[in-house]
VMD Tcl script that draws the C-alpha trace (Angstrom):
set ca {
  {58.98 119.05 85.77}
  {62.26 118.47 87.39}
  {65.22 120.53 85.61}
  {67.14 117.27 85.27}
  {67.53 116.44 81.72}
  {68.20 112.26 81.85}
  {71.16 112.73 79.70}
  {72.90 114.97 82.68}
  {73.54 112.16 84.66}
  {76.91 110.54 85.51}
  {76.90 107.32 87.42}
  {79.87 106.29 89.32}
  {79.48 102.89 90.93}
  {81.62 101.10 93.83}
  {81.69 98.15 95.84}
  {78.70 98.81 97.80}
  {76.63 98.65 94.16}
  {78.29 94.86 93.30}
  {77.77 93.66 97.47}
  {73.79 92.80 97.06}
  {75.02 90.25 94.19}
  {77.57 88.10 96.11}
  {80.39 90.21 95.10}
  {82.70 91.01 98.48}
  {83.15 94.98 99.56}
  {86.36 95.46 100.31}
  {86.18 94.89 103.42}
  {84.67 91.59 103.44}
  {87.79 90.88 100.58}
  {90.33 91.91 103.90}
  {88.38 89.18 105.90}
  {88.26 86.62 103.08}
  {91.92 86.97 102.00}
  {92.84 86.87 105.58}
  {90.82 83.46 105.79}
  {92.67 82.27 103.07}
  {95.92 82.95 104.22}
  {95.29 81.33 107.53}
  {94.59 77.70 105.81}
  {96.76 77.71 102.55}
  {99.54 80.16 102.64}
  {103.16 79.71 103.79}
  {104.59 80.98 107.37}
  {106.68 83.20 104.84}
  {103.56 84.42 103.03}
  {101.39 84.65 106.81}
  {104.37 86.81 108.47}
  {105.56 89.11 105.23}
  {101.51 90.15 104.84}
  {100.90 90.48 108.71}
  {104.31 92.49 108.82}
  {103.32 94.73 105.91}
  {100.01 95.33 107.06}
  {100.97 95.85 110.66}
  {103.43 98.53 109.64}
  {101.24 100.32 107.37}
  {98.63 100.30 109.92}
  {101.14 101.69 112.68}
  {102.36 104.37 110.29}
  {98.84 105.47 109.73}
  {96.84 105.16 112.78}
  {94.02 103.24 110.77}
  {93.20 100.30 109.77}
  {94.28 99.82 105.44}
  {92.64 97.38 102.70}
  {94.51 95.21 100.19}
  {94.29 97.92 97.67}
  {96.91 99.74 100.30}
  {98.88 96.35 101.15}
  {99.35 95.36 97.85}
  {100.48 98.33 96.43}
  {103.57 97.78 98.72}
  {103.56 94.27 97.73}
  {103.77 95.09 94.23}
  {106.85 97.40 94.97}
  {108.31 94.95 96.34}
  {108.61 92.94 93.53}
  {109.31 95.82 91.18}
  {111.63 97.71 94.19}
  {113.62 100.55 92.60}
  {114.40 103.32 95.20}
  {113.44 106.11 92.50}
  {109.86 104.87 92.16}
  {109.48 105.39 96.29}
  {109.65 109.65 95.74}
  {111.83 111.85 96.91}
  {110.45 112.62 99.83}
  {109.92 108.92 101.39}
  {113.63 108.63 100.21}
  {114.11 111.70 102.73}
  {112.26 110.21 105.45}
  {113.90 106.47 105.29}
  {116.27 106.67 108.30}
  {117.48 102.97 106.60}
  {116.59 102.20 103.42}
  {116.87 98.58 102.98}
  {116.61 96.46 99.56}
  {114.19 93.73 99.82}
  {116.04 90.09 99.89}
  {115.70 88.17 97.18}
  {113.53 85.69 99.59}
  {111.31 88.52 100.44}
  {110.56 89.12 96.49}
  {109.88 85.68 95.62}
  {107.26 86.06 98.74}
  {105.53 88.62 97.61}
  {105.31 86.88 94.22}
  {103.54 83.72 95.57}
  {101.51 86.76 97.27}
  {100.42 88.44 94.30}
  {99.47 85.16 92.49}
  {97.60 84.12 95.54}
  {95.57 87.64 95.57}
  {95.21 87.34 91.68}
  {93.56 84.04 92.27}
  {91.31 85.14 94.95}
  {90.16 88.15 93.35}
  {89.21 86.61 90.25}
  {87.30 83.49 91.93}
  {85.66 86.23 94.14}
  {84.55 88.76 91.64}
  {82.54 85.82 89.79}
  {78.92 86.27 89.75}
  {77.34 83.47 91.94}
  {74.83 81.35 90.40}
  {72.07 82.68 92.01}
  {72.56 86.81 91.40}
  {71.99 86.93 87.88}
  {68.31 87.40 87.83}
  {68.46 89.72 91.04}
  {71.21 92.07 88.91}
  {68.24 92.49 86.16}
  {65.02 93.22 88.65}
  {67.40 95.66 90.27}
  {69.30 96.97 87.72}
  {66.30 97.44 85.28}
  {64.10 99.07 87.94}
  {67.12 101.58 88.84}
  {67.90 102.48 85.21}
  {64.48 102.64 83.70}
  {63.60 105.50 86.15}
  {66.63 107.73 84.84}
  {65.27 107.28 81.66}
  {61.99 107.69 81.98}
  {60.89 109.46 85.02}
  {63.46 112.77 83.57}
  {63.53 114.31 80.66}
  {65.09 112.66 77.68}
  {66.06 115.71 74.75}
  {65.82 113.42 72.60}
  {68.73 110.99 73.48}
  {66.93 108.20 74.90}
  {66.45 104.65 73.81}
  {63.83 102.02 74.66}
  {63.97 98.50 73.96}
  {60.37 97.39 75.92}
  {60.78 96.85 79.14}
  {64.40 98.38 79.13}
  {65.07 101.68 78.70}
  {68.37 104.07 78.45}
  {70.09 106.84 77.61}
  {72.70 107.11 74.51}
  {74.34 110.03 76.54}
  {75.35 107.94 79.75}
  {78.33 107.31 80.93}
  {79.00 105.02 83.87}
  {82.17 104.38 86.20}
  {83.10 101.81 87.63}
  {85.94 100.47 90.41}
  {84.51 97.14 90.85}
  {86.78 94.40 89.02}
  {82.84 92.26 88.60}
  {81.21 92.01 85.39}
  {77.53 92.44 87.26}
  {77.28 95.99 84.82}
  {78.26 94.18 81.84}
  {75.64 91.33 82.27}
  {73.15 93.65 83.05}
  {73.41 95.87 79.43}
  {74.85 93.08 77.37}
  {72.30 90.08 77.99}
  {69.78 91.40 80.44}
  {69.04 94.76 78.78}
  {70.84 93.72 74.88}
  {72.13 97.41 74.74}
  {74.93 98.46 73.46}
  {77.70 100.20 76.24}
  {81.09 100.90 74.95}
  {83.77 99.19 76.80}
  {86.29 100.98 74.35}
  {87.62 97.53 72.93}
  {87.26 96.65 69.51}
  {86.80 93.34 67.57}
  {89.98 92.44 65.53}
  {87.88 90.20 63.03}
  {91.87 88.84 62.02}
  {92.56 87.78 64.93}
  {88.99 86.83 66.17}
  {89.55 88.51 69.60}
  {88.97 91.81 71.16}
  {91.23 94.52 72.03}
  {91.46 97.52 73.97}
  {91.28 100.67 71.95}
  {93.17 103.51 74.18}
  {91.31 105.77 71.58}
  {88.08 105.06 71.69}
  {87.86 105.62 75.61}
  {88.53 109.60 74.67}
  {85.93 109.23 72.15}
  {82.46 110.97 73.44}
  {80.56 110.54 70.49}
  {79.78 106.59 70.28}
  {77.19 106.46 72.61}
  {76.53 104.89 76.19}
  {80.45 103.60 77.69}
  {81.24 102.13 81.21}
  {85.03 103.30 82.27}
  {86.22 100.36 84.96}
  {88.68 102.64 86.38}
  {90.27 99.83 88.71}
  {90.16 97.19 85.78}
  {87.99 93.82 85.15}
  {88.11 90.16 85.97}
  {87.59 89.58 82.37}
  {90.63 91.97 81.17}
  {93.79 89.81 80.16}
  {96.96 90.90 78.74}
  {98.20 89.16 75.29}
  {101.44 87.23 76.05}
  {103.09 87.72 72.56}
  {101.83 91.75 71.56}
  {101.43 93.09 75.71}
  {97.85 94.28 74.38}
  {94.91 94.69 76.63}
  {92.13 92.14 75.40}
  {88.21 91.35 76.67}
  {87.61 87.88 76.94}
  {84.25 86.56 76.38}
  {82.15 85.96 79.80}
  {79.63 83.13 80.55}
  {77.38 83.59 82.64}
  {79.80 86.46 84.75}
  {82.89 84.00 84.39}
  {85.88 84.31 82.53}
  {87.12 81.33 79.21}
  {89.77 82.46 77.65}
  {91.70 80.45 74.99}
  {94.74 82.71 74.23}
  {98.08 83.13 75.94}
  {97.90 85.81 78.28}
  {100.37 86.99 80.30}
  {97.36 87.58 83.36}
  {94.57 89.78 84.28}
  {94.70 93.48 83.84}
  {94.80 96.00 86.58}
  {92.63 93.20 89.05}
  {95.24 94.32 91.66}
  {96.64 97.58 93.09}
  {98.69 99.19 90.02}
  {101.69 101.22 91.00}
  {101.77 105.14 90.68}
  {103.72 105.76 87.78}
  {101.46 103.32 85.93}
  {98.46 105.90 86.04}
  {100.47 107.97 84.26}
  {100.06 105.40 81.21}
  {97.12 103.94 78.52}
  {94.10 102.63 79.61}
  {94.49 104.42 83.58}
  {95.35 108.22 82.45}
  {92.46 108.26 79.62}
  {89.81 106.48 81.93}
  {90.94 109.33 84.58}
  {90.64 112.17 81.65}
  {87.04 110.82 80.66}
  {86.48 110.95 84.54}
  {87.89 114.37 85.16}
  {85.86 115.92 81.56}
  {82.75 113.89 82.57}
  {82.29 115.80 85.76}
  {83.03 118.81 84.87}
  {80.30 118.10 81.78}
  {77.68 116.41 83.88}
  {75.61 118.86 86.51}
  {74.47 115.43 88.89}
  {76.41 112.65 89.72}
  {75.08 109.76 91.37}
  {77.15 108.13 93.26}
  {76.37 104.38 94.32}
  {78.20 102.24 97.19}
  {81.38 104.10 97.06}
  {83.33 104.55 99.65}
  {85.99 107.43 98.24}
  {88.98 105.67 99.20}
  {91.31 105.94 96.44}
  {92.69 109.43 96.51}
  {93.23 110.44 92.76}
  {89.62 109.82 92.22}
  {88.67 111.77 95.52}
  {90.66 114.32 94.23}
  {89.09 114.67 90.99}
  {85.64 114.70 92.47}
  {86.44 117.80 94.70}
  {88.46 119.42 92.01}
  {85.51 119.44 89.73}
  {82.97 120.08 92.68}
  {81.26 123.47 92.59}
  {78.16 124.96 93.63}
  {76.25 123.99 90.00}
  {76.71 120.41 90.89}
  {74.33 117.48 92.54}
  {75.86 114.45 94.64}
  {73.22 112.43 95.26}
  {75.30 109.38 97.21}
  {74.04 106.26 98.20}
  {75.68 104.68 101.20}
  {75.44 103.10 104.42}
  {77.64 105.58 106.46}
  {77.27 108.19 103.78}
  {76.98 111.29 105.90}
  {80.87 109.95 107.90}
  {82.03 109.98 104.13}
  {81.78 113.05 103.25}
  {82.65 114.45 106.71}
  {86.19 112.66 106.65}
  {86.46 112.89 102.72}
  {84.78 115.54 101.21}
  {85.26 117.95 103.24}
  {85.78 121.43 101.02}
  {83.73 120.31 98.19}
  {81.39 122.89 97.24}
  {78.11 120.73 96.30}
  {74.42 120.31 96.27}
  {74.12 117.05 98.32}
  {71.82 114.35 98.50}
  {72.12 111.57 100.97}
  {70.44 108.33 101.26}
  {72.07 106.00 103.94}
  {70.19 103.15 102.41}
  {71.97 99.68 100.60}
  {71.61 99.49 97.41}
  {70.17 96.58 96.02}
  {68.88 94.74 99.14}
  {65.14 93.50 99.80}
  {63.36 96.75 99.21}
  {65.58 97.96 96.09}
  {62.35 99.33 94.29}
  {61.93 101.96 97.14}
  {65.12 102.53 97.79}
  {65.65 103.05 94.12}
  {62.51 105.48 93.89}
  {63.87 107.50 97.11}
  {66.58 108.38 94.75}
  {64.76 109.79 91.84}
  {62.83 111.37 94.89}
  {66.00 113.45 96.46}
  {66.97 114.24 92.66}
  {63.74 115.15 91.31}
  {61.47 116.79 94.40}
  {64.50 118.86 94.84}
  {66.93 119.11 92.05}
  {68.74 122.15 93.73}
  {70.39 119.52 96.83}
  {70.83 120.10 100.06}
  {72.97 119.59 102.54}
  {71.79 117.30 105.61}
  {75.01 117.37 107.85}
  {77.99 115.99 106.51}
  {80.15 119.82 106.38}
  {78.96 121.56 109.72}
}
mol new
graphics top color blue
foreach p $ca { graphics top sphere $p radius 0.5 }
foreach p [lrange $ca 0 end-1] q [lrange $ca 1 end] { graphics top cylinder $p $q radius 0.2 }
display resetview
């Protein structure tokens, strides 16, 4: 019997987990927006992206996403020298306020990505019953192939455990849809239903809260996140069918693009990051699907918390380069699969998984720190 217990398990999901459904990595969202760009933007929109990403690029010797290029974008239109650091201040041989032309740019930049991102992140027509064969298959063998203590639910064919808890960077709903009308399980999004009002709301509370069952933290926000015009409160709107209605005013969506720094230092981001930070140090595996470790203050929190007592089992194409250019130091048990999730032959690259986890639940390490 493996010495997993099903309730042990973190999941932590990124783009590559959302791609098999129509749902763009991020670097297919580089070559879309770029597409994009080319046949509707401005020449002021065209050379203020190119020139940003250009000089980014330059700077850093690699190429960067729109995460990276729209975090400067977004400073742009918020530019106060304080928020660039100290030390950037240091380094800024000329330090040059952005023209009031150049703001209003980047505006009709953000809007534009805003746009894109939420047309993009919609489920296509044709995914939804693909997101509950694979889905169902993947999370029924966590909860049944390892030992529940107790904590697991089953609603025939579906089956779960109460102790979960999943995270998420993808802005899709694909996770949602799966639980709430494939599976019709209950995962706490920590919003609540404001029966007053008739909408739902985001309850900073509830996403420190470890004792209401299954929850799904969606640490880089959620197409279907909006924020209230008149109160600035974070509310859920309802989906069909992995698309977004909403009736209220709303001042936009929540955190669907690059947030700036100081803004993790605020409700929902910093309590998301706490849950992440307490939920590895509580959880002995963590399985890790499709991500890429890209953003740094999650990387960072995954070595932090990384110690010999701990199982990665990671799912990835070029998952062995990963951990060699990001991981390096962390002290794990490792489990590689450089499989796709999701694709034609999900069921066996699903049951490879529970395989690595369960024929040897101590890890290993294949090659990624020689």
């Amino acid at each position: 019997m493996s010495a997993v217990y099903a309730y042990d398990v973190l999941f932590f999901f990124g783009a590559g987990a959302s791609a098999p459904f129509g749902i763009p990595t991020m670097k297919q969202f580089v070559i879309d927006f770029e597409d994009l760009l080319s046949r509707k933007a401005t020449d002021d929109e065209r050379i203020t992206y190119s020139n940003i990403k250009a000089s980014l690029e330059k700077q850093l010797g690699k190429p960067v996403d729109l995460e990276a290029i729209f975090s400067v974008i977004e400073g742009v239109i918020n530019y106060n020298p304080e928020r660039l650091g100290f030390l950037a201040l240091y380094c800024c041989s000329e330090l040059k306020k952005p023209t009031e032309n150049t703001v209003e740019v980047c505006k009709t930049l953000k809007k534009r990505f805003q746009e894109f991102v939420r047309e993009k992140c919609a489920i296509p027509e044709d995914s939804f019953e693909k997101i509950g064969m694979v889905y169902h298959d993947f999370f029924n063998r966590f909860a049944l192939e390892l030992p529940a203590a107790n904590t697991g639910e089953r609603k025939p064919p579906y089956a779960w455990n109460n102790r979960w808890t999943l995270f998420t960077t993808n802005y899709d709903v694909c996770l949602e849809y799966y639980w709430h009308e494939v599976a019709v399980a209950r995962i706490d999004t920590g919003f609540r239903f404001d029966a007053d009002r008739n909408a739902t709301f985001l309850d900073y509370s509830k996403l420190l809260r470890e004792d209401i069952g299954m929850q799904l933290f969606k640490l880089h926000g959620s197409v279907d996140w909006f924020v209230d015009a008149k109160t600035n409160e974070v509310m859920e709107v309802e989906m069909e069918r992995g698309r977004s209605h909403i009736g209220r005013k709303s001042k936009g969506e929540m955190m669907v693009y690059p947030i700036s720094e100081k803004e993790l230092y605020l409700d929902p981001y910093i309590s998301m990051l706490l849950r992440l930070n307490r939920e590895l140090q509580r959880k002995s595996v963590w399985v890790v699907i499709g991500y890429s470790f890209n953003d740094p203050i999650v990387r960072e929190i995954f070595l932090r918390k990384s110690s010999a007592e701990k199982h990665l089992v990671f799912v990835h194409p070029q998952a062995s380069q990963i951990c060699q250019d990001r991981l390096q130091g962390a002290q794990l048990k490792l489990s590689l699969l450089e499989k796709k999730f999701g694709e034609d032959e999900f069921r066996q690259v699903n049951h490879q998984i529970m395989h690595k986890l369960i024929a040897n639940p101590s890890g290993w390490t294949e090659t990624p720190f020689p």
